[in-house]
C-alpha angles and dihedrals in degrees: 000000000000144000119227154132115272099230100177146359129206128199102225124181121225123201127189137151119223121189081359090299115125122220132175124192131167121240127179123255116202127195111210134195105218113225102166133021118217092163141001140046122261142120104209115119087203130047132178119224121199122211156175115246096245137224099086094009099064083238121144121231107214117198112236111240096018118103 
């Protein structure tokens, strides 16, 4: 768990099959400047999340610049 300043987001593109059905859907990839650890170890200043949009999706939007 970490505090930081979003610094980017990305739109990526996922593809899969399941059951042998494709499918292809777009998440948001953030890149985050870590300003305070709660938990984990890492030593990375910088870390990328991965999410969903939001709204129906249970993803979070994060606003880019804002902690």
């Amino acid at each position: 768990m970490v505090a930081g300043k979003i610094l980017s987001k990305e739109t990526i593109e996922i593809t899969g099959t399941v059951d042998n059905i494709p499918y292809k859907l777009q998440q948001a990839k953030y890149k985050i400047l870590v300003q305070k650890k709660f938990k984990g170890i890492f030593n990375q200043d910088t870390i990328f999340i991965q999410t969903a949009f939001g709204d129906d999706d249970c993803g979070f939007d994060f606003i880019i610049g804002k902690k």
